[in-house]
C-alpha positions as CSV (number, residue, x, y, z in Angstrom):
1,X,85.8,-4.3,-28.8
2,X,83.2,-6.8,-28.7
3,X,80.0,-5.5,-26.7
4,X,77.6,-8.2,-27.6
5,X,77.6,-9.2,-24.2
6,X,76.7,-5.8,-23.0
7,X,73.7,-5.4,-25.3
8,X,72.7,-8.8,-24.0
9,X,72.0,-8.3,-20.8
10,X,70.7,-4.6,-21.8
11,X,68.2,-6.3,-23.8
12,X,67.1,-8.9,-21.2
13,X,66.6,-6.0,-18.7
14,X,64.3,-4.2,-21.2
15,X,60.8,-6.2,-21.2
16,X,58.9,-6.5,-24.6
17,X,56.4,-4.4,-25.6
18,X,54.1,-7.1,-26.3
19,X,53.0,-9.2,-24.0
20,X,52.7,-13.4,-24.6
21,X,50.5,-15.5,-22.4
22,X,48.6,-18.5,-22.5
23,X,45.3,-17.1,-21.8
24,X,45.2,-13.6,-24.4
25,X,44.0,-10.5,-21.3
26,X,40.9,-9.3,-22.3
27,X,41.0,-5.2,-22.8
28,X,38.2,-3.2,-22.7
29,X,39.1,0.7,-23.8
30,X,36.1,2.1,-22.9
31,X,36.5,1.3,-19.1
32,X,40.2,1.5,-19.2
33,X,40.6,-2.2,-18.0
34,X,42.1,-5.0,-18.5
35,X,41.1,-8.5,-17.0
36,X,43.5,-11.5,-17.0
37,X,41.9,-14.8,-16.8
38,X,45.1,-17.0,-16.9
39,X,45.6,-19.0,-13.7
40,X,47.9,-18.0,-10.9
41,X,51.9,-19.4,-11.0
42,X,51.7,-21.3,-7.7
43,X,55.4,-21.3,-7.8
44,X,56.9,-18.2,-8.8
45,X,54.0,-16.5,-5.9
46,X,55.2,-18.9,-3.4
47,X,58.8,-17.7,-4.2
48,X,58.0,-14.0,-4.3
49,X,54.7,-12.1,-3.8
50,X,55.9,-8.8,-3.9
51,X,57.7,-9.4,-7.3
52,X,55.2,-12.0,-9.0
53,X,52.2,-9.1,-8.4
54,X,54.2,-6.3,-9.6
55,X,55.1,-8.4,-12.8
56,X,51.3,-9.5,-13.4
57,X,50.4,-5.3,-13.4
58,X,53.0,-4.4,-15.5
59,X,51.5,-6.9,-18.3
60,X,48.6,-5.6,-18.1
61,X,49.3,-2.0,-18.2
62,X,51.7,-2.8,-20.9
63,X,48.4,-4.1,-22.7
64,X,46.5,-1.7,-21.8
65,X,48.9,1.3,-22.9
66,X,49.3,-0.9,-26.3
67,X,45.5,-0.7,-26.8
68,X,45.4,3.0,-26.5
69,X,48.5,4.1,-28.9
70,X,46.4,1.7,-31.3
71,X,43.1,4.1,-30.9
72,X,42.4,7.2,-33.5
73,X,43.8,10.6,-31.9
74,X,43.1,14.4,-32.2
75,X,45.1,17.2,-31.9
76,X,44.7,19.5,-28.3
77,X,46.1,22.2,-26.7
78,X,47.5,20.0,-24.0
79,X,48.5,16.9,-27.1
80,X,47.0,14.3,-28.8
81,X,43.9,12.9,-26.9
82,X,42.7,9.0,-28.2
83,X,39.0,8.7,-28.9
84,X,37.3,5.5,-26.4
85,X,35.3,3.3,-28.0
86,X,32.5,2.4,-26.1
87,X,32.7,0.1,-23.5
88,X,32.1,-3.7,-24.2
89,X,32.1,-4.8,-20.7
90,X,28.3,-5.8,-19.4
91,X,28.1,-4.4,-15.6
92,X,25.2,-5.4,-13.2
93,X,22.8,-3.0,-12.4
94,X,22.7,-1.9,-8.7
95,X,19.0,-1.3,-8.8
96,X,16.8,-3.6,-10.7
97,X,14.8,-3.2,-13.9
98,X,11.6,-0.6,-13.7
99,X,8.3,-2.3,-13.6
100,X,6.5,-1.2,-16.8
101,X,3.8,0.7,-16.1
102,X,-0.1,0.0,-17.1
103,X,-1.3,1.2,-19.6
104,X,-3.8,4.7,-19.3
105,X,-7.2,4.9,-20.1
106,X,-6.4,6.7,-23.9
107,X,-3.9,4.0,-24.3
108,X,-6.6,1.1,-23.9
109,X,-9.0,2.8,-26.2
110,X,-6.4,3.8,-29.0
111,X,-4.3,0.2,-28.8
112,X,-8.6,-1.4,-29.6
113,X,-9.0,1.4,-32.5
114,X,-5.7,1.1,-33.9
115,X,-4.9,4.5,-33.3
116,X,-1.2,5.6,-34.3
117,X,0.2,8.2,-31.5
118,X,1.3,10.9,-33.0
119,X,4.2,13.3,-31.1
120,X,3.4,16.8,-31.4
121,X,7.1,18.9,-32.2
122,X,7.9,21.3,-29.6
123,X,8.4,24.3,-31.9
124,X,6.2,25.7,-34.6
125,X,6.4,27.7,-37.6
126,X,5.1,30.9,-36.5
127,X,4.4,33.2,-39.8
128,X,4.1,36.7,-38.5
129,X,7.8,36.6,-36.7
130,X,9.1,34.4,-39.7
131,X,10.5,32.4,-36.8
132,X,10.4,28.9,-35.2
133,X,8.3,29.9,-31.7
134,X,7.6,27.2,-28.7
135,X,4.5,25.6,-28.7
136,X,3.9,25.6,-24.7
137,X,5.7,27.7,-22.2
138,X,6.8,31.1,-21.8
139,X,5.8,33.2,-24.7
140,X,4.4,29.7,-26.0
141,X,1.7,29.9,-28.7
142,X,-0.2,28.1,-26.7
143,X,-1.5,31.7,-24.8
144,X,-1.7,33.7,-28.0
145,X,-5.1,34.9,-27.4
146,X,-4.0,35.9,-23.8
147,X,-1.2,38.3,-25.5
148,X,-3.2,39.3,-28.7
149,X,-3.8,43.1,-29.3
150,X,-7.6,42.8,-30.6
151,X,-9.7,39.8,-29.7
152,X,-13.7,39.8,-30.6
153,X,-15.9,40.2,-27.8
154,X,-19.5,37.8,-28.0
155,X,-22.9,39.8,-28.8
156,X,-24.1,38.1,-25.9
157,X,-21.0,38.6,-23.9
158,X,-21.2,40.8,-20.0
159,X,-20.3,44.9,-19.5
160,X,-17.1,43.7,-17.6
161,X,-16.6,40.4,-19.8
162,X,-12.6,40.2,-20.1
163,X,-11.3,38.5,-23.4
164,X,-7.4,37.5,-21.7
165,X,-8.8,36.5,-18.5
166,X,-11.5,34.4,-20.5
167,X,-8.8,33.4,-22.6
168,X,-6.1,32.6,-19.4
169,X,-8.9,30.5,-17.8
170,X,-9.5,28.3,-20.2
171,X,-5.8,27.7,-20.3
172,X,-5.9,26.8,-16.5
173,X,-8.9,24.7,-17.1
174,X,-7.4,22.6,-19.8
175,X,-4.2,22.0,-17.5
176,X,-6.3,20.9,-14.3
177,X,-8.3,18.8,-16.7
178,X,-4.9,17.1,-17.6
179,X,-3.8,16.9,-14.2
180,X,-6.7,15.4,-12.9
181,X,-6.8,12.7,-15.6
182,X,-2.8,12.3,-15.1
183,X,-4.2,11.3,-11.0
184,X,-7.0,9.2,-12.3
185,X,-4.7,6.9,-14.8
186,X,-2.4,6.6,-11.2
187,X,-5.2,5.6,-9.1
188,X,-6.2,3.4,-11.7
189,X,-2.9,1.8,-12.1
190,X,-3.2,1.0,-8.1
191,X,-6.6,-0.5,-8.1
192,X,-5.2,-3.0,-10.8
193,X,-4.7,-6.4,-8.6
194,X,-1.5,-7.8,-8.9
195,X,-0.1,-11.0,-8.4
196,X,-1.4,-13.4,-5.0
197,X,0.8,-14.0,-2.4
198,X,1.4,-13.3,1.5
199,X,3.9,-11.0,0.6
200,X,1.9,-8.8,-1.6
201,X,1.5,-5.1,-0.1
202,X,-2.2,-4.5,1.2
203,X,-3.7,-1.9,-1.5
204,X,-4.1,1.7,-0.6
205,X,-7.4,1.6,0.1
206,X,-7.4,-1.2,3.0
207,X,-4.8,0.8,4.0
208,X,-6.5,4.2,3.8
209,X,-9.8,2.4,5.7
210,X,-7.9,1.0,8.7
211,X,-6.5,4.8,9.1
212,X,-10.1,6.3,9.2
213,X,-11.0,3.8,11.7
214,X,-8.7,4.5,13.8
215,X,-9.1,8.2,13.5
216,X,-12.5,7.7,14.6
217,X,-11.7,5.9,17.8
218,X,-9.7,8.3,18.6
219,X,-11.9,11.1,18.5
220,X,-14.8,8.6,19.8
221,X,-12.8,8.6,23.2
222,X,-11.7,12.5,23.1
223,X,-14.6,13.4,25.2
224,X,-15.3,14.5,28.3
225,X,-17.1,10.7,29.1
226,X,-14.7,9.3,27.0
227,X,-17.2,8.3,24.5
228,X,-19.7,6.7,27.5
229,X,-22.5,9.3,27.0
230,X,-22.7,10.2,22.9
231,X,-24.7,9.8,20.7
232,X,-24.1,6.7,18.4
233,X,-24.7,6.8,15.1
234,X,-26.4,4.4,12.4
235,X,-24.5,1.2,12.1
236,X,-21.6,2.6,13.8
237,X,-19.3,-0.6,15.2
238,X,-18.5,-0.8,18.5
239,X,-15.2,-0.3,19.7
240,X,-13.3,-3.2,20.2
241,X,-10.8,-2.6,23.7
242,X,-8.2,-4.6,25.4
243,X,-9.6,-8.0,26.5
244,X,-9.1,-8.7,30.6
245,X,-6.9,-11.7,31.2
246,X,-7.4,-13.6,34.0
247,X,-5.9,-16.5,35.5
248,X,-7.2,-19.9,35.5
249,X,-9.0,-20.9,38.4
250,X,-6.9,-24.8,38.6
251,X,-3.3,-24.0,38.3
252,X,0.0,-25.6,39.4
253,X,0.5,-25.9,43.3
254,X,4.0,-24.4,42.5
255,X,2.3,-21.5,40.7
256,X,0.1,-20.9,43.5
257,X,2.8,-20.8,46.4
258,X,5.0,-19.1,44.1
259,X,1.7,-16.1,43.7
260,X,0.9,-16.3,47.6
261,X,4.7,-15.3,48.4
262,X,5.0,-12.8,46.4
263,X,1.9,-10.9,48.2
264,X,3.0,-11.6,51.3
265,X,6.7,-10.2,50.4
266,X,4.6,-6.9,49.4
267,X,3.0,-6.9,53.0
268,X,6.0,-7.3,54.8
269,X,7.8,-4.2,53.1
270,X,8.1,-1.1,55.1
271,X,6.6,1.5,53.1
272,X,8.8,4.5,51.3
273,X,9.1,7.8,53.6
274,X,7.7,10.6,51.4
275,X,10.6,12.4,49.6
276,X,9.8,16.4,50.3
277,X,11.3,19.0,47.9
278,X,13.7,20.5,50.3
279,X,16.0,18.4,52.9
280,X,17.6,20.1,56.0
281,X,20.8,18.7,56.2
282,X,22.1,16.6,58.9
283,X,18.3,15.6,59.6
284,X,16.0,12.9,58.2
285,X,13.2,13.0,56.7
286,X,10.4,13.0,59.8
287,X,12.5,16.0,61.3
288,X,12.0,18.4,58.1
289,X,9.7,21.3,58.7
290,X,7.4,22.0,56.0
291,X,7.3,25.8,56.3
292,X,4.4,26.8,53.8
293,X,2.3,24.4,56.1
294,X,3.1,26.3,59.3
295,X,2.3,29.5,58.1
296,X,-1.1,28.7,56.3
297,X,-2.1,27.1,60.2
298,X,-0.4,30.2,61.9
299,X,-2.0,32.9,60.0
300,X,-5.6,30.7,59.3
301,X,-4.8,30.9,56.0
302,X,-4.3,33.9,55.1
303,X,-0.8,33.6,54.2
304,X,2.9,34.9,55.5
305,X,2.1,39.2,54.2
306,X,-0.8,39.2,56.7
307,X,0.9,37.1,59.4
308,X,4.1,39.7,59.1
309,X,1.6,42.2,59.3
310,X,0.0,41.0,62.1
311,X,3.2,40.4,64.1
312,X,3.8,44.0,63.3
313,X,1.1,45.7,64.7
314,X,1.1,43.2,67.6
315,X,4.7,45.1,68.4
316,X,4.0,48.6,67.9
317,X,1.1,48.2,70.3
318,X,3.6,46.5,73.3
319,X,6.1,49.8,72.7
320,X,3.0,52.1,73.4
């Protein structure tokens, strides 16, 4: 039985594992990607999307899974896992690149002596505990006088003098001192001037002067006289307020009449009734009693318990 035929057209529904183009695709392991560069069959997309795209993925994950059976493997529990090279592919940064920042004071003197910086190690040798101990932080060596069991007091030194807190304040002392050279080498690094330009950011200090002005102008008119009646100081500015505008005294005639209506369309409105709190319904607003008012004029004032009162005893005197 010849089955040639059969094979045949097994073998041309099998695809082969490697994959021929013009253009080689580009794989890059180490993003699991694979970019082809060859140019689109005008023809066989016009003739069928669906199949021309699904052809075009299937090359390149054929590619792709060609690159990683290629790759070193070791063993795991769940199988053989490949080892990614890194990747080769260049992607953009979303942010861009950090400014570098100016140098501090130290810097500037040791870059003109030729000083080499030298990085202290973060652990030291420590020979009673035969042990490598931290050099700063908890239980650093940096506070063994604070923890030591005999320290020796000054001649000189006070009844209530205190070796650990002598000790612990020198500690803080040297870390403010840091700290406050750490802000000096910032402000610094802000007073440097930068390049011209209208776009340049006004430096902190105009910024932080203009804030302080207006501070003061505030507090200038929180007074009782609004400023009018205190006393000014020494070279203090005065305070620059909103300039009047008037109108010019020639103008357009259409300007004019155009002005001279609108005043007389003000005159000519009927004024607003008052709106009062509480409406009587059914009634407008002239016919609403305001009830508070009656009673202060009935009882002169002295309000709706005295006027009750009164009304009271006026009965109780027409039943005797």
């Amino acid at each position: 039985m010849d089955v040639s035929d059969i094979l045949a057209a097994h073998n041309e529904k099998q695809k082969a594992v490697t994959v021929d183009k013009e253009i080689p695709l580009e794989v890059d392991a180490g993003f699991l990607t694979v970019t082809d560069l060859n140019p689109v069959d005008a023809e066989s997309h016009e003739a069928d999307l669906e199949d021309y795209l699904i052809s075009t993925a299937r090359d390149g994950v054929q590619t792709l899974l060609a690159s990683l059976f290629s790759l070193p493997t070791t063993s795991s529990p769940d199988g053989p896992l490949a080892q990614l090279p890194p990747p080769i592919t260049q992607l953009p940064r979303a942010k861009p690149l950090p400014k570098p920042k100016p140098p501090t004071k130290w810097e500037q003197f040791a870059k003109a002596k030729g000083i080499q910086k030298k990085r202290k190690d973060k652990k030291v040798w420590d020979e009673e505990k035969q042990d490598w101990v931290d050099r700063w932080g908890w239980k650093g060596t940096n506070k063994d006088k604070e923890t030591q069991w005999i320290t020796e007091v000054p001649a000189n030194a006070d009844i209530d003098y205190d070796p650990v807190k002598v000790a612990r304040d020198a500690r803080k002392a040297r870390v403010a001192k840091n700290e406050r050279q750490h802000q000096q080498n910032l402000a610094r690094a802000v007073r440097t001037p930068g390049p011209p330009g209208p776009s340049a950011a006004a430096p902190p200090t105009a910024v932080r002067k203009k804030q302080i002005d207006h501070t003061l102008a505030v507090t200038r008119t929180s007074t009782a006289s609004m400023g009018k009646f205190d006393r000014s100081l020494e070279g203090e500015k005065k305070l620059k307020g909103v300039k009047r505008k008037f109108e010019p005294a020639e103008m357009p005639a259409a300007n004019e009449k155009s002005n001279n209506l609108a005043i007389l369309a003000k005159l000519d409105r009927e004024p607003a009734p008052k709106k009062s709190k509480k409406h009587v319904e059914g009634s407008s607003g002239s016919d609403v009693l305001n009830v508070r008012k009656a009673i202060r004029s009935a009882s002169k004032g002295k309000g709706s318990a005295a006027l009750a009162r009164e009304g009271g005893g006026k009965g109780k005197k027409g039943k005797r």
